[in-house]
N, CA, C and O atoms as a GROMACS GRO file, in nm:
protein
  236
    1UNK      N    1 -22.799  -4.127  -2.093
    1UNK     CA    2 -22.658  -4.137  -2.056
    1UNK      C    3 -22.577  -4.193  -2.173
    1UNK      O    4 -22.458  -4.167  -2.186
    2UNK      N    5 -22.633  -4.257  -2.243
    2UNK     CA    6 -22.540  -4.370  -2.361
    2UNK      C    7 -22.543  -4.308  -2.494
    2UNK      O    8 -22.472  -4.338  -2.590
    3UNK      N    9 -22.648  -4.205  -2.485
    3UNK     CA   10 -22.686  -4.102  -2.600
    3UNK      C   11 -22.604  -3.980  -2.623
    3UNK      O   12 -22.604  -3.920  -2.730
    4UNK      N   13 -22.500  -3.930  -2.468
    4UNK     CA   14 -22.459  -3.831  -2.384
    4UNK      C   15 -22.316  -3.836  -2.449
    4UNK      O   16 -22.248  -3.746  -2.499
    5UNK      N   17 -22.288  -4.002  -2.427
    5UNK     CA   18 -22.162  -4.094  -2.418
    5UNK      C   19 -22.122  -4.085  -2.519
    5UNK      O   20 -22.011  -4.034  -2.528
    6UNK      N   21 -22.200  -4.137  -2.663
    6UNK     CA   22 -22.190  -4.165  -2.806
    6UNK      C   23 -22.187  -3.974  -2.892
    6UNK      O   24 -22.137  -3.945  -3.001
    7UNK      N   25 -22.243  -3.900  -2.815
    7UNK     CA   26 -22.275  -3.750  -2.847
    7UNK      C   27 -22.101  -3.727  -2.798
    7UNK      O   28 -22.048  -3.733  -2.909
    8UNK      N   29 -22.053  -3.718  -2.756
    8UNK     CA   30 -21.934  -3.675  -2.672
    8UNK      C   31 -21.787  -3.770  -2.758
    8UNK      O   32 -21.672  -3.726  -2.769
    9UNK      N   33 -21.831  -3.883  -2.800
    9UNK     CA   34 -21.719  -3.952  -2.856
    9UNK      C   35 -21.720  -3.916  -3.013
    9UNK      O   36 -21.607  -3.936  -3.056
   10UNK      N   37 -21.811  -3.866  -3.119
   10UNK     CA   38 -21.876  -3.831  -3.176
   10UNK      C   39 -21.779  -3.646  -3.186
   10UNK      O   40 -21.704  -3.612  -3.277
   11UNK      N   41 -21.809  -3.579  -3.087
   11UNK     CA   42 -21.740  -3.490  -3.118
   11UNK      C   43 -21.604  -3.518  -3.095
   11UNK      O   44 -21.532  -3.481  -3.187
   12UNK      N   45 -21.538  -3.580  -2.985
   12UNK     CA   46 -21.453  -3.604  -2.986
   12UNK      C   47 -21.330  -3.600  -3.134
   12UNK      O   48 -21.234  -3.536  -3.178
   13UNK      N   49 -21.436  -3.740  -3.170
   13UNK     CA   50 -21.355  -3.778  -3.330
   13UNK      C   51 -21.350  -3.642  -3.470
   13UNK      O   52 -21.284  -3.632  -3.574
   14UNK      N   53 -21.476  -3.539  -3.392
   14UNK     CA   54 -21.492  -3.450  -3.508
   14UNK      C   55 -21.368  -3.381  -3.524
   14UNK      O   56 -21.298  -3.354  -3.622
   15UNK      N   57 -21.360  -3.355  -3.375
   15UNK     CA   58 -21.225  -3.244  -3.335
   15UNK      C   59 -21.142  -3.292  -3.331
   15UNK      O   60 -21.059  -3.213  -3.285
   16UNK      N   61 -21.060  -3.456  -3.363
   16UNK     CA   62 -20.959  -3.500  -3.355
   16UNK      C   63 -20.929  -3.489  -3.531
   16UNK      O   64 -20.823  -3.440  -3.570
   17UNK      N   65 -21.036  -3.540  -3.633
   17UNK     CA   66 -21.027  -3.503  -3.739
   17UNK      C   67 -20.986  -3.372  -3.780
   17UNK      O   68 -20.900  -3.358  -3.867
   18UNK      N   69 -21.055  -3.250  -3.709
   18UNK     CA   70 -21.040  -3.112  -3.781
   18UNK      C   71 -20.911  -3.069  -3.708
   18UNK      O   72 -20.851  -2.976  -3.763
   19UNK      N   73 -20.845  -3.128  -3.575
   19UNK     CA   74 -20.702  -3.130  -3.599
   19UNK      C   75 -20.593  -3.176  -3.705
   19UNK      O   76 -20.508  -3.119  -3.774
   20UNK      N   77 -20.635  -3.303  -3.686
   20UNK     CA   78 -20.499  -3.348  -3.813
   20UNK      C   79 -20.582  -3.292  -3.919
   20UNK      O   80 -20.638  -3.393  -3.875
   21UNK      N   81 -20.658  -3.229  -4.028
   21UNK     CA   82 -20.697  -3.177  -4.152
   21UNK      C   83 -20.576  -3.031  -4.096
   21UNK      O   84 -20.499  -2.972  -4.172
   22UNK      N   85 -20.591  -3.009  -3.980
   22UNK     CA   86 -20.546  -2.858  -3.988
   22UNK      C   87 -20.412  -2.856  -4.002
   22UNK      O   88 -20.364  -2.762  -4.065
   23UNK      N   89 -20.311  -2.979  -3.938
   23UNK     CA   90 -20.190  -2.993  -3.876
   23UNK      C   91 -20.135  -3.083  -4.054
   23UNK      O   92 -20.016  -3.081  -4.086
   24UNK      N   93 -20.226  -3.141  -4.132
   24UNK     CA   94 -20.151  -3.157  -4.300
   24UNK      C   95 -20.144  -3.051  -4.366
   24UNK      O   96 -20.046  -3.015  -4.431
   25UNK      N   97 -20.262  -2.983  -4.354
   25UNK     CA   98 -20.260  -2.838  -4.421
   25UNK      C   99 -20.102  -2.766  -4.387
   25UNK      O  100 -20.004  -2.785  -4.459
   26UNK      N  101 -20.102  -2.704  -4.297
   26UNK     CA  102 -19.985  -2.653  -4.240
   26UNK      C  103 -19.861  -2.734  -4.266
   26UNK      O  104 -19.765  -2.672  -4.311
   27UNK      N  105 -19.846  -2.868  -4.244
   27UNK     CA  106 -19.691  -2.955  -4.324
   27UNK      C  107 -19.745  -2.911  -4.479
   27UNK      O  108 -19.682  -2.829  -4.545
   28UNK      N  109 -19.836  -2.959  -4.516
   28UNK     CA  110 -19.845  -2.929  -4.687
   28UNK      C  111 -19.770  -2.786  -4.746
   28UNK      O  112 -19.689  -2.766  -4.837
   29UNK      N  113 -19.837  -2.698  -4.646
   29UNK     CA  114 -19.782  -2.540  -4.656
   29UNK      C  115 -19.656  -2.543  -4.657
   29UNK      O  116 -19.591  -2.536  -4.761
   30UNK      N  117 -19.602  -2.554  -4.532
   30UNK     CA  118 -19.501  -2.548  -4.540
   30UNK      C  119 -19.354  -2.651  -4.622
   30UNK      O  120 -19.238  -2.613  -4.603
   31UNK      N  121 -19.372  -2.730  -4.675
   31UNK     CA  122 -19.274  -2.864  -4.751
   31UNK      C  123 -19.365  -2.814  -4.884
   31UNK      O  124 -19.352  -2.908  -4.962
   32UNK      N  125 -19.446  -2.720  -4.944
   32UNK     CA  126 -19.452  -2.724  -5.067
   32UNK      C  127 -19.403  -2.641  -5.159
   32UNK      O  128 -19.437  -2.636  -5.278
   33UNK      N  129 -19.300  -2.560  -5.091
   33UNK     CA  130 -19.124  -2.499  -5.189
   33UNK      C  131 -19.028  -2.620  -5.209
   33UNK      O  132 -18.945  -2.623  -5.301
   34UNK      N  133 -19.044  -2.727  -5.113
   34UNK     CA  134 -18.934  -2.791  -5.103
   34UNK      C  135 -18.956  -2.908  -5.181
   34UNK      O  136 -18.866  -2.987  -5.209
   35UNK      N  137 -19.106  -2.923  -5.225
   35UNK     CA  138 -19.124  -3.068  -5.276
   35UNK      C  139 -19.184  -2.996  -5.424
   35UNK      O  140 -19.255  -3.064  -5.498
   36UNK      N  141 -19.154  -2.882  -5.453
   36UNK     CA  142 -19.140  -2.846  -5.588
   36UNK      C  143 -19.029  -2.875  -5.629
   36UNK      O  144 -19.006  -2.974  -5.698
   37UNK      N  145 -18.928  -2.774  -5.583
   37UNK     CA  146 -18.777  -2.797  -5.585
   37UNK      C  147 -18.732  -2.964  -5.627
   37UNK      O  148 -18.683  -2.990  -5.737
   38UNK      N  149 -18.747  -3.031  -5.561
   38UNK     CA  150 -18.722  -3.139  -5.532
   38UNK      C  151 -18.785  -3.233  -5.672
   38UNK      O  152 -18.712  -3.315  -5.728
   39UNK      N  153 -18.930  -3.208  -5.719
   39UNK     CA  154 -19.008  -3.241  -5.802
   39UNK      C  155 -18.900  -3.202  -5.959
   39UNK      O  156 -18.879  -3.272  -6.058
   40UNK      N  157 -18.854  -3.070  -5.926
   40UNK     CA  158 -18.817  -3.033  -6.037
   40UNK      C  159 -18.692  -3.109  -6.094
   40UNK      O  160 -18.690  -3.163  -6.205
   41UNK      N  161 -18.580  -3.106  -5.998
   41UNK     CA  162 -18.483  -3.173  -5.984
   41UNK      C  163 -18.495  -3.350  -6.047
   41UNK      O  164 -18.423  -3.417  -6.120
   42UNK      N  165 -18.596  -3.371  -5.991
   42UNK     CA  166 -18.606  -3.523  -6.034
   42UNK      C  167 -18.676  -3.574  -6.170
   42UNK      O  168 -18.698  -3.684  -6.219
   43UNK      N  169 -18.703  -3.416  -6.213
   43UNK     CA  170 -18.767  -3.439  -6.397
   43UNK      C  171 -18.666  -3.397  -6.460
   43UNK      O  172 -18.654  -3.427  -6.579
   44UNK      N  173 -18.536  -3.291  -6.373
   44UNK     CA  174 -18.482  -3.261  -6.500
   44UNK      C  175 -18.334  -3.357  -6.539
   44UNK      O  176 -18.259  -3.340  -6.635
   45UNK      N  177 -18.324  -3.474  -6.416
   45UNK     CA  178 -18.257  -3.547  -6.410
   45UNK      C  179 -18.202  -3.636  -6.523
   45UNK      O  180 -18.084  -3.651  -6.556
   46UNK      N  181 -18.300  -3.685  -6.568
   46UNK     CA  182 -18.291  -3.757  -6.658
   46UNK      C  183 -18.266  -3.705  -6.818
   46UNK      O  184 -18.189  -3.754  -6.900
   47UNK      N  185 -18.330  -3.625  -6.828
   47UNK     CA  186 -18.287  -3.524  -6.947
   47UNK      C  187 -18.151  -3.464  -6.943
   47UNK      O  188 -18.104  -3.437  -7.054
   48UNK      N  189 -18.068  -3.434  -6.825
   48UNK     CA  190 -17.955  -3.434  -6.838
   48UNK      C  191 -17.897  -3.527  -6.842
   48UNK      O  192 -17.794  -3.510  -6.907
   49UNK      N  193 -17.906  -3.610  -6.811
   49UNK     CA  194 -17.839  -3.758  -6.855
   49UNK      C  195 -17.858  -3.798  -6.993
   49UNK      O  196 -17.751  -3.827  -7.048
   50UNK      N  197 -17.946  -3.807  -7.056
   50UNK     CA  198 -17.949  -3.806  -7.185
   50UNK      C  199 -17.904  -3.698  -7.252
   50UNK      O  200 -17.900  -3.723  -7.372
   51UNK      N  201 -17.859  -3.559  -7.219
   51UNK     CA  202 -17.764  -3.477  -7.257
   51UNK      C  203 -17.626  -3.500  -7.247
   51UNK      O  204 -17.539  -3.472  -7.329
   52UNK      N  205 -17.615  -3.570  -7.109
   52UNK     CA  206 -17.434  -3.596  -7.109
   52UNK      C  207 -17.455  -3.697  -7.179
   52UNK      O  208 -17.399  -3.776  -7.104
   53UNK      N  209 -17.506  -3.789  -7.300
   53UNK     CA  210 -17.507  -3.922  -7.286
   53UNK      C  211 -17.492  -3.853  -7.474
   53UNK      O  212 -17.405  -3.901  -7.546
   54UNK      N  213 -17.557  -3.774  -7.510
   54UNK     CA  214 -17.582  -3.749  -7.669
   54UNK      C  215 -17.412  -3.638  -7.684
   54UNK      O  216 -17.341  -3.648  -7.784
   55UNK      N  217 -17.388  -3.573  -7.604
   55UNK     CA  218 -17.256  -3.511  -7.600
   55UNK      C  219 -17.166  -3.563  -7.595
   55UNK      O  220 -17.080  -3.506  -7.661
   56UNK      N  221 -17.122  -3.684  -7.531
   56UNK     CA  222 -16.996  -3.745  -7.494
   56UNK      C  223 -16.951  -3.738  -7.422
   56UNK      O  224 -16.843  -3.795  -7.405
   57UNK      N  225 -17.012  -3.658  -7.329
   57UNK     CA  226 -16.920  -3.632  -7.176
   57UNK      C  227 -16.916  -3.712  -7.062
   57UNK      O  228 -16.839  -3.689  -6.969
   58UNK      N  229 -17.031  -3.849  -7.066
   58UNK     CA  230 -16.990  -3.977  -7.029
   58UNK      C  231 -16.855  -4.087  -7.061
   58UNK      O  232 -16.831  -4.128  -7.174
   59UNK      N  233 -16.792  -4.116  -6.965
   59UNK     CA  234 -16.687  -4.183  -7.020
   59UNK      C  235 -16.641  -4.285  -6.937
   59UNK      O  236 -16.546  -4.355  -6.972
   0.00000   0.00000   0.00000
């Protein structure tokens, strides 16, 4: 019975794991146009700032 118990909680946790693995996959999928985008934006940030900054167009 306690072998039955521990066998059963055991899968339980397997299939609660291979849910959330499945349910990041799928957010990963989907938010990874947006966290490029976003990635890109925030490298090219600063290099334009040091462009408005070597131009003069800070004032």
């Amino acid at each position: 019975m306690q072998d039955d118990l521990i066998t059963r909680i055991f899968r339980a946790y397997e299939d609660f794991q291979d849910s959330k693995k499945a349910f990041l996959d799928e957010l990963e999928r989907k938010l990874h146009p947006f966290l490029e985008v976003l990635g890109a934006i925030i490298m090219l940030a600063p290099i334009l700032w040091i462009f408005s900054l070597l131009l003069g167009t800070n004032k």
